[in-house]
N, C-alpha and C positions, 0 to 999 in steps of 0.2 A: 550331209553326214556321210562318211567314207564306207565302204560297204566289205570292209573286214573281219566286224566282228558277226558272229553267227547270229540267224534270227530265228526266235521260239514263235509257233502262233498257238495262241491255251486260249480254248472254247470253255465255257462254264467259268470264268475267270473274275468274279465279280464277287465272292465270297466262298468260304469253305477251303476245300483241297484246291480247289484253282487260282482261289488267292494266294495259298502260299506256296503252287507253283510259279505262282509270276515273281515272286522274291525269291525264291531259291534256282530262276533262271537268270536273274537276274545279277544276284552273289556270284554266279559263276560267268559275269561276263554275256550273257546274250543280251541283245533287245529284244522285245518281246509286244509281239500284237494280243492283245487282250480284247475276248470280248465275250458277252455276255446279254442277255435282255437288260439289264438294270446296272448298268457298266458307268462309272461316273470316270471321267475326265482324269489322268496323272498328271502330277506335276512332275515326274522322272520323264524325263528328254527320252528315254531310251526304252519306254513305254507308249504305245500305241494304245490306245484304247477307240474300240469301234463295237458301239450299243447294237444290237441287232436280234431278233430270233432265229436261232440256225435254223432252225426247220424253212425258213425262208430258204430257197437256194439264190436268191441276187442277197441275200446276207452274206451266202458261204463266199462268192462270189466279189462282192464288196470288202470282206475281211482280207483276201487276200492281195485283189488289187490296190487296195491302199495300203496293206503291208510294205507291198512290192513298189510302189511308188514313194513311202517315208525311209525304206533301211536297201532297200537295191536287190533284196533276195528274201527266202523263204528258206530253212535249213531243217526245221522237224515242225512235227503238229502233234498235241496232244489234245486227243480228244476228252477230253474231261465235261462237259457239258450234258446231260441226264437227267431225265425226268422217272420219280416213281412215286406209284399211286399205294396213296398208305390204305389200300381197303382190299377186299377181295376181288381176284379178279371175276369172277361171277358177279361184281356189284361194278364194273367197269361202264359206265356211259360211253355211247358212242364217241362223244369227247374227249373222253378220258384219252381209250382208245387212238384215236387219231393224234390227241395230245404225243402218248408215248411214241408211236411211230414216225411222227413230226419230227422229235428229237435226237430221239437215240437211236434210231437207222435212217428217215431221209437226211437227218442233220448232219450225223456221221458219213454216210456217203457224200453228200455234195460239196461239206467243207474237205473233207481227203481227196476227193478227186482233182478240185482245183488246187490244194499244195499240190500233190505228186506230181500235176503237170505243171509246177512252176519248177517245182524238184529237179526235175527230169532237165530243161532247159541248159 
């Protein structure tokens, strides 16, 4: 595949607002790596789909370099993928806890640092 058209990478992409960023990046022309814990398979060529937990950082890691190895480049990230707990945070478990930080800052950092330095390239 020729490495012209821009590439989207949307975290949280498996339902909600991230699913209908991956179509409305996609009506405008991007390919786009999707991915999510519960990430099923496209049939759109011009869709990546890579299942993973961000909070993993060989997730963030693996998103990017199979991005970078199906479309030839990386061109924006939206971090769309978050986690929140419907209870008080005074009723927060240690898991909870580590849950949200998992996601919504180690996730957020590890997946943004590996685009920017594909970015940056």
């Amino acid at each position: 595949m020729g490495t012209e058209q821009k590439v989207a990478v949307i975290t949280g992409a498996s339902q909600g607002i991230g699913a209908a960023l991956v179509k409305a990046y996609r009506d405008q022309n991007f390919r786009v790596v999707a991915t999510a814990r519960s990430i099923k398979p496209s049939n759109d060529d011009g869709v990546l789909t890579v299942a993973g937990d961000i909070a993993d950082p060989k997730t963030a890691a693996r998103v990017i370099s199979e991005g970078v190895k199906r479309f030839g480049r990386i061109d924006t990230l939206v971090n769309n993928a978050g986690v929140f707990v419907a209870k008080p945070f005074t009723q927060y478990t240690a898991e909870d806890f580590a849950n949200v930080l998992g996601v919504n800052v180690a996730g957020f950092f590890h997946i943004t640092q590996a685009a920017v330095a594909e970015m940056e390239k």
